[in-house]
C-alpha distance (Angstrom), angle and dihedral (degrees) to the residues before:
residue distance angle dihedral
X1 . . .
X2 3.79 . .
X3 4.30 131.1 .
X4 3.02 127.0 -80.4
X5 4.04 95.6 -142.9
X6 3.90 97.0 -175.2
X7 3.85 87.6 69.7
X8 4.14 89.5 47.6
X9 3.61 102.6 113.9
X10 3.74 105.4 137.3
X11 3.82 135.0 14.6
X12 4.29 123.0 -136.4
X13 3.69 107.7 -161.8
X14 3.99 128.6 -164.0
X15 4.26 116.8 -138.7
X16 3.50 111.4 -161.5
X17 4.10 92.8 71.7
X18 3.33 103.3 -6.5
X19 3.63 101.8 59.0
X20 3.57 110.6 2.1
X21 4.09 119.7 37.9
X22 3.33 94.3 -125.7
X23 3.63 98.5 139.8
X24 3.98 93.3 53.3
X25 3.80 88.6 57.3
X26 3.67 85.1 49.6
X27 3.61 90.0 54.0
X28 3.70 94.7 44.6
X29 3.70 86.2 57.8
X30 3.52 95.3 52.1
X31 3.62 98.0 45.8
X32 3.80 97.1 56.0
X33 3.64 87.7 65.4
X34 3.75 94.1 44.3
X35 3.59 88.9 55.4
X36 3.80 90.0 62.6
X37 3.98 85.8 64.7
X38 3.80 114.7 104.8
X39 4.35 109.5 -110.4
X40 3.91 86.2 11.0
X41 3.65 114.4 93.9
X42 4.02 152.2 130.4
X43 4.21 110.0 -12.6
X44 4.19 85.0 8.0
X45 3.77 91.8 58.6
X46 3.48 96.6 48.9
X47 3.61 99.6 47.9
X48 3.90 88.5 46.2
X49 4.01 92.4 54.9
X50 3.73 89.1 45.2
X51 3.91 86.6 56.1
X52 3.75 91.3 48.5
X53 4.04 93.0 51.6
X54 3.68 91.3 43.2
X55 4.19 92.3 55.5
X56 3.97 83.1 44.8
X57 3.56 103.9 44.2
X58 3.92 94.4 78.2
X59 4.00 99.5 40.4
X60 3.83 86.8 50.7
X61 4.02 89.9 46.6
X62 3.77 78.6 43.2
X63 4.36 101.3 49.8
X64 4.13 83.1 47.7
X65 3.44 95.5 53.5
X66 3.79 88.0 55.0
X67 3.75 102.0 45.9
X68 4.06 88.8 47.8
X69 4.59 80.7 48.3
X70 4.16 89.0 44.7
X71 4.39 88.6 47.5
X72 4.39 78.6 -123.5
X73 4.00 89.7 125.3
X74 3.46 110.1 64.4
X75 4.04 81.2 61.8
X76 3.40 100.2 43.5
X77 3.42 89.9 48.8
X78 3.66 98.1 54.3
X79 3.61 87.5 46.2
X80 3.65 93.1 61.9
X81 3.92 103.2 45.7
X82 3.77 86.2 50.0
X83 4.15 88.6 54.6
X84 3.79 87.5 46.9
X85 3.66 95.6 46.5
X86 3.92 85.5 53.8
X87 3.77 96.2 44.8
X88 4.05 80.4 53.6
X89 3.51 92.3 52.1
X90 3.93 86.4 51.3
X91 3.54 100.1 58.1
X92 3.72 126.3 91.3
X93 3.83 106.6 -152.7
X94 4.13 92.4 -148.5
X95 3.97 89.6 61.4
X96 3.60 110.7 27.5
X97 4.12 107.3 107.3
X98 4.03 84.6 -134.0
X99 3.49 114.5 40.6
X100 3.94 92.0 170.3
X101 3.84 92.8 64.1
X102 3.72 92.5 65.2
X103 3.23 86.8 80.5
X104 3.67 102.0 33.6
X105 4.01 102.1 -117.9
X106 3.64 110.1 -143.3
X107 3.90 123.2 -99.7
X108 3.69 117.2 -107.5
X109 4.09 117.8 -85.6
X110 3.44 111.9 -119.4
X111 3.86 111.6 -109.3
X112 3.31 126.8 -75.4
X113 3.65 92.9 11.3
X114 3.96 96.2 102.0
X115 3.81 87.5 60.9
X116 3.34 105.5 44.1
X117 3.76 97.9 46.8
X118 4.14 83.5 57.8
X119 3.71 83.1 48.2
X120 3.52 102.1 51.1
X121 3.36 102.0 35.3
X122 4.32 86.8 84.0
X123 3.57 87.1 63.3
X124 4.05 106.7 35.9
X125 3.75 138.1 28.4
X126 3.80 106.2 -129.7
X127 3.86 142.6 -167.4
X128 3.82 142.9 177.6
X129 3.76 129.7 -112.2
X130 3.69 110.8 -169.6
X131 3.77 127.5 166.2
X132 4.31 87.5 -144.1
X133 3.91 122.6 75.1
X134 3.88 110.8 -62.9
X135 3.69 91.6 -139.8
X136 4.28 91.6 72.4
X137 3.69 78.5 43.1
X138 3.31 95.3 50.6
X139 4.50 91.1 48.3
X140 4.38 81.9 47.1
X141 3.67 86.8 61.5
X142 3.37 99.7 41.2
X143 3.74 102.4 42.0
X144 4.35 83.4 58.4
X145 4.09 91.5 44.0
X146 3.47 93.9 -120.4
X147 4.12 97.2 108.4
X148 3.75 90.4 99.4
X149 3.82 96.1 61.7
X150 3.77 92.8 56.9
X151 3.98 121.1 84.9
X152 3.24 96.1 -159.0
X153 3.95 141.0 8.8
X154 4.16 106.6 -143.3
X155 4.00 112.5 -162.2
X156 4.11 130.3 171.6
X157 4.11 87.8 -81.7
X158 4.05 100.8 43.8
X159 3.59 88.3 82.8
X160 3.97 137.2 35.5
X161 4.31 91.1 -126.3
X162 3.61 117.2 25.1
X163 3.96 137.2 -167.7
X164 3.05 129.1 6.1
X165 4.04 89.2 19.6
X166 3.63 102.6 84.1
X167 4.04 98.0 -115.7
X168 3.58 96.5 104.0
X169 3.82 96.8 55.6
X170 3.74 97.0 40.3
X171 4.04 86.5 52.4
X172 3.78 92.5 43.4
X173 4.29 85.1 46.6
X174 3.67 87.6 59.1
X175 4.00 103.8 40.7
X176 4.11 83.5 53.7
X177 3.82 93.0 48.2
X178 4.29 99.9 -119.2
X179 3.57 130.8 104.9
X180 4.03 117.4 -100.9
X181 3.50 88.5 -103.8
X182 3.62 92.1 61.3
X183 3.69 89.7 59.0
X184 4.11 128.5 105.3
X185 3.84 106.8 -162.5
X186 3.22 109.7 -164.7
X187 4.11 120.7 -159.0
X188 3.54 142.5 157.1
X189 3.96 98.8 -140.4
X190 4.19 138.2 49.2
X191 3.76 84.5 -100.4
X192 3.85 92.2 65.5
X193 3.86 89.4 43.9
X194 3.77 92.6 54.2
X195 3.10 96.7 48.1
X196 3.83 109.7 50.6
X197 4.45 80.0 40.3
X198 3.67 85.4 56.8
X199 3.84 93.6 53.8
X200 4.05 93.4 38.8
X201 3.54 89.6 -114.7
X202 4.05 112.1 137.6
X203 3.87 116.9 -114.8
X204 3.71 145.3 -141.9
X205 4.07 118.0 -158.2
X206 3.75 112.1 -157.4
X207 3.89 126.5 -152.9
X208 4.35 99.0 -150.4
X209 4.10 77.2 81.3
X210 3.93 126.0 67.4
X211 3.86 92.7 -93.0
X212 3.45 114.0 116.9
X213 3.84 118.2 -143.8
X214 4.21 101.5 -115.4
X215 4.03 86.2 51.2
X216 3.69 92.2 42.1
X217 4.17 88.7 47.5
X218 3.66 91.4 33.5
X219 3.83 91.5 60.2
X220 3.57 92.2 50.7
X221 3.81 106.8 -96.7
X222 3.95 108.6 165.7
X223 3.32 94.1 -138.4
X224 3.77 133.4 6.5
X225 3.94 116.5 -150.7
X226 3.98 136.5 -162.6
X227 3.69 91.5 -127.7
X228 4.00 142.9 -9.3
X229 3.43 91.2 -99.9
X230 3.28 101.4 65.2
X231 3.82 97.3 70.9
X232 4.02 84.3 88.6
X233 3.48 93.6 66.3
X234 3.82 83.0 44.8
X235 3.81 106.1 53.0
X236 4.10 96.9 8.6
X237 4.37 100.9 49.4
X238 3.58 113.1 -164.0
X239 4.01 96.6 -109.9
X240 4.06 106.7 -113.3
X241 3.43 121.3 -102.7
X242 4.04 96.0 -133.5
X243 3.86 87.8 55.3
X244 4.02 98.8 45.6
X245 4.05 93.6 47.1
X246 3.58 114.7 103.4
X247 3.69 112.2 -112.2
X248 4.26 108.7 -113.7
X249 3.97 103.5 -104.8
């Protein structure tokens, strides 16, 4: 399908796979329980849990999309942080086996994404549209140094609808000054896709997530890439040698 770059004014990015490997860590998890399973072990395990989040990652997209519809996750939401601020309270630093979770360290950022946020962000105001609270966002962003290049941080309660209704983007649009159409949202799953489609924006599907590429292209995704970081070489090319070497004289 291709970009249209003369409309790229502002870029929307996803967390949980797009900036943030999140969903590794998930799969990590998963797969050190797998490996306890007779015949399925080491590179088999892996692959196995990264089938099972794969086949979940949509429903799950899918079950939030409904409470946020229904008005159920504002409430459930609440009800959460409060049992996480209790199991806080619980927890005495000097004997818990891992101290660092207390205060819910943020996942690793996928590579190459630390750098090219600094380098984009002289070209394009930015923000974040996640469907998970924007304040762990917010410490993600922060713990890398990139917080201050973001105009906004978007999370499940910013708005009153959230991904894949269009909300998000047309709120983000407006905190970084362009229209919606002006927007690249950039996402590793059909959610992401939907959503920046459902607010005209173009969109960029990324592969370091759990979409694949034919559901990613299928959806409508104007261009699918290998990994998050390669949007620099996309909308920031490396100038070319031949063109940047003084002519003899």
């Amino acid at each position: 399908m291709g970009l249209d770059f003369g409309r790229i004014r502002a870029l929307c990015f996803d967390v949980d796979g797009t900036l943030a490997d999140t969903d590794d860590h998930i799969v990590a998890r998963l797969a050190t329980w797998i490996d306890a399973v007779p015949l399925v072990s080491g590179r088999r395990a892996e692959r196995v849990a990264r089938q099972v989040v794969m086949a979940a990652e949509t429903p799950v997209h899918g079950a939030y999309a409904k409470l946020d519809e229904l008005g159920w996750d504002v409430p459930l939401t609440r009800l959460r942080e409060r049992l996480q601020a209790i199991k806080r309270r619980g927890v005495d630093p000097a004997h818990t086996r891992n101290p660092e979770a207390i205060d819910e360290v943020p996942h690793e950022m996928v590579p190459g994404v630390q750098e090219m946020l600094v380098a984009l962000a002289d070209r394009f105001p930015m923000c974040t549209i996640s469907t998970g609270g924007a304040a762990r966002v917010d410490r993600f962003l922060r713990h890398y140094g990139v917080r201050e290049h973001f105009a906004a941080v978007i999370g499940a309660q910013t708005t009153a609808r959230m991904k894949p209704h269009p909300e998000p983007l047309l709120h983000a649009a407006a905190q970084m000054g362009v229209a919606p159409h002006e927007c690249l949202m950039i996402g590793d799953t059909t959610i992401d896709i939907r959503t920046g489609l459902a607010a005209q924006a173009q969109t960029v599907g990324v592969l370091c997530g759990f979409g694949t590429e034919d559901e990613l292209r299928a959806t409508g995704a104007h261009l699918v890439l290998r990994t998050t970081s390669d949007l620099l070489g996309v909308l920031a090319p490396a100038e070319d040698p031949l063109k940047t070497t003084a002519s003899p004289g």
